[in-house]
LODORO-214373 format. One record per residue (C-alpha): x, y, z; residue in one letter. Coordinates in steps of 0.5 Angstrom, whole numbers, padded with zeros to 4 digits, always signed. Example, Ala and Ser with C-alpha at 12.3 -4.5 7.8 and 13.67 -1.06 7.14 Angstrom:
% LODORO-214373
+0025-0009+0016A/+0027-0002+0014S/
% end
This chain:
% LODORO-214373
+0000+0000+0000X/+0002+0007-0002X/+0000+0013+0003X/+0001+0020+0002X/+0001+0025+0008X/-0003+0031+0007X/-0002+0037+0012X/-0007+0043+0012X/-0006+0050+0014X/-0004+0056+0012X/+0000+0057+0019X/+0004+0052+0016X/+0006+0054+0010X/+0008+0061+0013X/+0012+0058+0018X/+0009+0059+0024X/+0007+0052+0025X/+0012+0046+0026X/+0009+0040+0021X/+0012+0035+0027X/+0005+0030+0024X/+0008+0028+0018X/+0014+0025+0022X/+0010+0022+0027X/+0006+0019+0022X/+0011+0016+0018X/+0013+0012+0022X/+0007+0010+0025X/+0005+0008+0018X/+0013+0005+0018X/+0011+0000+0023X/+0005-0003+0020X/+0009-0004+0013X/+0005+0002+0010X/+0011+0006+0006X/+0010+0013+0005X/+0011+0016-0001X/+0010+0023-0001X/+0008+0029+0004X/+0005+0035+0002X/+0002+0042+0005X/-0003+0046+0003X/-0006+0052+0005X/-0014+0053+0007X/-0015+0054+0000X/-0021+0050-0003X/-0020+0049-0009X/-0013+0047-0008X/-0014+0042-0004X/-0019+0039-0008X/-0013+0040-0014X/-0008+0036-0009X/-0013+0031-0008X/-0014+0029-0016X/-0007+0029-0016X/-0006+0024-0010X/-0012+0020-0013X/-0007+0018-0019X/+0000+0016-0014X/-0003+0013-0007X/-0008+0008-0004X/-0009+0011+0003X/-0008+0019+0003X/-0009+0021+0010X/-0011+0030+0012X/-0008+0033+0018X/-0012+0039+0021X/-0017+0044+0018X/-0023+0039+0022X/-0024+0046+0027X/-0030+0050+0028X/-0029+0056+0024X/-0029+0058+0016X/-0022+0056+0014X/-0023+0049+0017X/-0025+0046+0010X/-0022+0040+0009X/-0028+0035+0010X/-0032+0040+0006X/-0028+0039+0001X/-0027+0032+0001X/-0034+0030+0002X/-0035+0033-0005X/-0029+0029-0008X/-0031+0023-0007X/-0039+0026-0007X/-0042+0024+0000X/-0046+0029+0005X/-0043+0031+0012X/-0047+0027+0018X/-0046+0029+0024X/-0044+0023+0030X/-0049+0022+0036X/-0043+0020+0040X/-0039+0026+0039X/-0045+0031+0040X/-0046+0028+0046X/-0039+0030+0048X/-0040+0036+0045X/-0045+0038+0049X/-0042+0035+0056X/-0035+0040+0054X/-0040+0046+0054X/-0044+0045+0060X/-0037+0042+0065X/-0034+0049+0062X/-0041+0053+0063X/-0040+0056+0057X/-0045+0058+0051X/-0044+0053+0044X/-0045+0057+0039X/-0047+0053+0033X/-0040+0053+0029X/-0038+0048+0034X/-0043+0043+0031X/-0038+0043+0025X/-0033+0039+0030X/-0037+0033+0031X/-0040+0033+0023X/-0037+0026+0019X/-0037+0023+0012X/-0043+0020+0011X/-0041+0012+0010X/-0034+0013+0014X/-0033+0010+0021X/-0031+0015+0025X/-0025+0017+0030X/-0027+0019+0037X/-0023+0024+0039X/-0021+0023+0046X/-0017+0030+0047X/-0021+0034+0043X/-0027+0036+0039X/-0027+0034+0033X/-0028+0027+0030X/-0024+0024+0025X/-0026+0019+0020X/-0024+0013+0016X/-0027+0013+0009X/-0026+0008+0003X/-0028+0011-0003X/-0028+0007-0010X/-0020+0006-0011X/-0018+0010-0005X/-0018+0011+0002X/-0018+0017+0007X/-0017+0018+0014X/-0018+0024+0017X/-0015+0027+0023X/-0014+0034+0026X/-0008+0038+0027X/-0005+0039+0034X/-0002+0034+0035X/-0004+0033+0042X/-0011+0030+0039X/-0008+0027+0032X/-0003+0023+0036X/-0007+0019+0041X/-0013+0019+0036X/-0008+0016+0030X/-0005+0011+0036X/-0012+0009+0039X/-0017+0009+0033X/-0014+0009+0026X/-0008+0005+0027X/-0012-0002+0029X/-0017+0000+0023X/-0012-0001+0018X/-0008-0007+0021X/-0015-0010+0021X/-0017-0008+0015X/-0011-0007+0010X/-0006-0014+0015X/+0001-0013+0012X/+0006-0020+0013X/+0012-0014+0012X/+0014-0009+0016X/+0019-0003+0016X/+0024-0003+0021X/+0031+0003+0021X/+0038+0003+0024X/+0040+0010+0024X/+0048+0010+0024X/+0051+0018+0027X/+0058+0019+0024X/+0063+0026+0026X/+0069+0028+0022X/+0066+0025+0015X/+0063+0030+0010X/+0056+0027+0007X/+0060+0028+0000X/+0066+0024+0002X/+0061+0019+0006X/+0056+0017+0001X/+0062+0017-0004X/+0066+0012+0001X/+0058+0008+0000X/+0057+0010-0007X/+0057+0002-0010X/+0053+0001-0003X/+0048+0006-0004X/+0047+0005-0012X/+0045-0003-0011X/+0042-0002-0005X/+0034-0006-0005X/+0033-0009+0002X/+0035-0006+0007X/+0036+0001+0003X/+0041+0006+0005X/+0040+0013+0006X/+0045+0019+0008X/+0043+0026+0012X/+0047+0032+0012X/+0046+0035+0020X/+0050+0041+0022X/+0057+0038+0023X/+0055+0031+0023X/+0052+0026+0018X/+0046+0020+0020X/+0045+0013+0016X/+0038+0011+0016X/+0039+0004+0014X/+0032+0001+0013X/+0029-0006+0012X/+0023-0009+0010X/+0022-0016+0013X/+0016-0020+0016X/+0019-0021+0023X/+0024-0017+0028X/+0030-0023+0027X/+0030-0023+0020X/+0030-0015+0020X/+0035-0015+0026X/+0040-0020+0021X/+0040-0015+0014X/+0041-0009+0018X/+0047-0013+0021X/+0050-0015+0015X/+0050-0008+0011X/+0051-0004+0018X/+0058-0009+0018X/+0060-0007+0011X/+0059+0000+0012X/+0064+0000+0019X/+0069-0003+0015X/+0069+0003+0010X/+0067+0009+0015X/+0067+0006+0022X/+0074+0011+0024X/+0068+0016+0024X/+0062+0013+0027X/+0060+0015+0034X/+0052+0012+0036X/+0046+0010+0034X/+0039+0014+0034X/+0036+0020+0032X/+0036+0023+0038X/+0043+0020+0041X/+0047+0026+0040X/+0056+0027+0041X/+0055+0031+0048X/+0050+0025+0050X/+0055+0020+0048X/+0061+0023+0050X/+0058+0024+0057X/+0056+0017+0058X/+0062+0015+0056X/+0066+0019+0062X/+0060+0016+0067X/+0061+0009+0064X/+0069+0010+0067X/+0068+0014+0072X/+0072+0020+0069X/+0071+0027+0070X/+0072+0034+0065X/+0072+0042+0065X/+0073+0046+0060X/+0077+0053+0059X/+0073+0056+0053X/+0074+0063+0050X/+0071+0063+0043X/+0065+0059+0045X/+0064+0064+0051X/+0061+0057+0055X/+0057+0054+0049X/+0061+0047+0051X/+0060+0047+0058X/+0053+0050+0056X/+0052+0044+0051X/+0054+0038+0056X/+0050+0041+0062X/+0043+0040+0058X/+0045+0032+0059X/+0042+0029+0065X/+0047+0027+0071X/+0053+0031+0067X/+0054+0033+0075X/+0058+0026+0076X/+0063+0028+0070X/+0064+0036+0070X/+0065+0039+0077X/+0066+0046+0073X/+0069+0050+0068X/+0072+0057+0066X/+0070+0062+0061X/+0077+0067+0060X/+0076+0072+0054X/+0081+0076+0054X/+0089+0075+0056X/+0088+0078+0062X/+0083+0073+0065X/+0087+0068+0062X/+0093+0070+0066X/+0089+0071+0072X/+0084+0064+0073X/+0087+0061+0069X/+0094+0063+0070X/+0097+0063+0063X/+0104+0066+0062X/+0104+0073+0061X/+0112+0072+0057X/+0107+0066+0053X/+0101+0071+0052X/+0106+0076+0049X/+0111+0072+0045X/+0105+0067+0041X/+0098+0071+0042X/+0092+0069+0045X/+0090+0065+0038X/+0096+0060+0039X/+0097+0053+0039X/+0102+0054+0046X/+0096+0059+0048X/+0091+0053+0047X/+0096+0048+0051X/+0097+0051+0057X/+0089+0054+0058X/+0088+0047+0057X/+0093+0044+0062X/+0092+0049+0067X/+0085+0048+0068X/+0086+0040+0069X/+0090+0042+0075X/+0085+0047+0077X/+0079+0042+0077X/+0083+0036+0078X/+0080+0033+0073X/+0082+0027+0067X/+0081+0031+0061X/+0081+0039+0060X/+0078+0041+0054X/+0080+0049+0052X/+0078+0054+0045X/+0082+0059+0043X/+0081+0063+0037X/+0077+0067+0032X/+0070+0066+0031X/+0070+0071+0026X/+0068+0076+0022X/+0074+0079+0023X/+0082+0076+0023X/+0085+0077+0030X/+0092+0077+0032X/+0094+0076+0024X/+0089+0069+0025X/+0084+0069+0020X/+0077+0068+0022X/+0075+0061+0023X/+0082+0059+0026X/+0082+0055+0032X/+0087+0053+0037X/+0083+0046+0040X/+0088+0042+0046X/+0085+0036+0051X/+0089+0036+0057X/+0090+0029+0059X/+0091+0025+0065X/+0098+0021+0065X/+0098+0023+0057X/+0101+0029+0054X/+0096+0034+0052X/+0093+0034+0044X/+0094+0040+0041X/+0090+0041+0034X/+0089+0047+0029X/+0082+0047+0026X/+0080+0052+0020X/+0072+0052+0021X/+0068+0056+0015X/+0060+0060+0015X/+0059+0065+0020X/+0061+0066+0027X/+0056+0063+0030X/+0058+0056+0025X/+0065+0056+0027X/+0063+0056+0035X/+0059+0050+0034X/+0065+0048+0030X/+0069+0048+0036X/+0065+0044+0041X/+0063+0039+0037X/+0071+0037+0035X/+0073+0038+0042X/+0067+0033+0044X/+0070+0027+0039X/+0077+0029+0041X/+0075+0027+0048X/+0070+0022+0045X/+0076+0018+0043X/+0081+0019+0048X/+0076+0017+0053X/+0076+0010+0049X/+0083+0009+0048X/+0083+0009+0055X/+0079+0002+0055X/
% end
């Protein structure tokens, strides 16, 4: 079965609203081995919706609308399918029921537009909202089938979860389902990536292989279609150990929601390390990022943030023969904050960030240079010279997500 997503909503468009419904339906559809081939939005439009949909009629089997089921004049999208498929709206008994109890609970007056919520296609079995008002429907036309839902996704969530989704595994079964692997990988552009998997990526038929450029970092989803967990566990396996043995010096986890300062973070908990930090063109943003993880206290006992050379002298206590002879923005800068912020916190490792964040050079450095060190218990200190590109904003970024991946590692190899 082929199914295609459409959002409804000038909100959307406009930019006002996030489309998070058609992510988290994809991967509900996913799981019922119903692939989704195409998402759309409109805006609250009739007649464009009504084009949109002769248009789905020709590509999809399951053409499922998100939002535009309200109470006021914009809420079209069951007027507009009503007539493409030439059915009456009907109202639902239970959902008026519902209704009627909302506005005595609230002691408000119903004024006659909220009757729209509770109105469906007729033929079509509806969809209780749980959370809300207004009523969804799953409707088989002649070829095609419609599901309805409304936009929040406070309502469309648990209405999909509890009502839709037992429908179509009732009514459309499938023996196969879609499962995925997403493989994260730090250091490897999505160019040089897809091209170390070209041969990979091209022959791919099942599981297929697909690359996604994030902001310093790039993910593969891998994905298989088979009809149980084992089988699926077993394909993804296989290309997940080809993909190691090309490009696995540069993979760092696993999901799409487990980033390099979670890992980093669980990594140093896991060996019982600790880490601070000495940032000057990152302003903080390192020890900022790893504070946003859960139980980083275990690991990070605090930090320094030094800007100018004076700081640098004072908390820090650089040389100031050092500061004179090489500068702030100097590979000897960037060791000694590092070092002297591991004695200072007495910690395992020490990450310091010296450099230009741009948009202009200093100390004859042009923007984008940073000097990055991780100091080390037992281990001579790592210095590296990196040339970041974009704005300054990118570039501190940049800084920290390398310096997470310098303490990934050395972490590691002290296994």
């Amino acid at each position: 079965m082929k199914a295609e997503i459409i959002a409804v909503g000038t909100e959307l468009l406009l930019g006002q609203v996030v489309n998070t419904n058609a992510t988290f339906l994809s991967e509900e559809l996913a799981d019922l081995g119903i692939e989704v081939y195409y998402h759309t939005v409109v805006g609250d439009n009739p007649k464009r919706l009504e084009a949109l949909l002769q248009l789905a009629d020709t590509r999809s089997d399951l053409i499922i609308l998100c939002g535009g089921l309200g109470p006021t004049d914009d809420d079209l999208t069951k007027d507009v399918l009503a007539a493409h498929v030439g059915v009456s709206l009907v109202q639902n008994e239970a959902g008026l029921i519902q209704l009627n109890e909302f506005f005595e609970r609230a002691q408000r007056t119903m004024t006659p537009n909220n009757l729209r919520q509770v109105e469906t296609l007729a033929d079509a079995i509806p969809l209780p909202n749980r959370t809300g008002l207004a009523i969804g429907c799953l409707y088989h036309g002649e070829k095609n089938n419609y599901i309805l839902l409304p936009g929040p996704p406070s309502e469309l969530k648990p209405m999909f979860v509890e009502q839709a989704k037992p429908l179509l595994q009732k009514e459309f079964p499938s023996h196969e389902k879609l499962t995925s692997r997403v493989l994260r990988f730090y250091g490897i552009g999505e160019s040089s990536l897809v091209t170390e998997l070209a041969d990979m990526i091209e022959h791919q038929k099942n599981p297929t292989i697909a690359p996604y450029a994030k902001p310093n970092e790039v993910t593969l989803r891998i994905t298989a279609k088979t009809e149980d967990a084992l089988s699926a566990k077993t394909l993804l396996d296989q290309v997940e150990t080809e993909i190691m043995a090309r490009v696995g010096e540069f993979f760092y986890g696993y999901g799409e929601s487990n980033s390099l300062e979670q890992v980093v973070v669980e990594a140093l908990k896991q060996r019982h390390q600790t880490i601070t930090a000495a940032e000057s063109l990152t302003a903080g943003e390192f020890q900022s990022i790893i504070g946003e993880i859960s139980g980083v206290s275990a690991v990070f006992p605090g930090g320094f943030v030094t800007y100018s050379k004076a700081l640098k002298e004072k908390v820090l206590g650089v040389d100031h023969e050092l500061l004179e002879k090489y500068g702030a923005v100097s590979a000897e800068c960037a060791q000694a904050m590092a070092e002297r912020a591991r004695e200072l916190a007495g910690t395992d490792f020490a990450l310091s960030f010296t450099g230009v964040a741009g948009p202009t050079a200093l100390e004859d450095q042009p923007a984008g240079t940073v000097f990055i060190a991780l100091a080390q218990k037992d281990h001579p200190t790592i210095v590296t010279e990196n040339h970041f590109t974009r704005d300054r904003a990118y570039v501190r970024h940049s800084s920290v997500m390398k310096g997470l991946d310098l303490v990934r590692r050395a972490s590691l190899s002290k296994d």
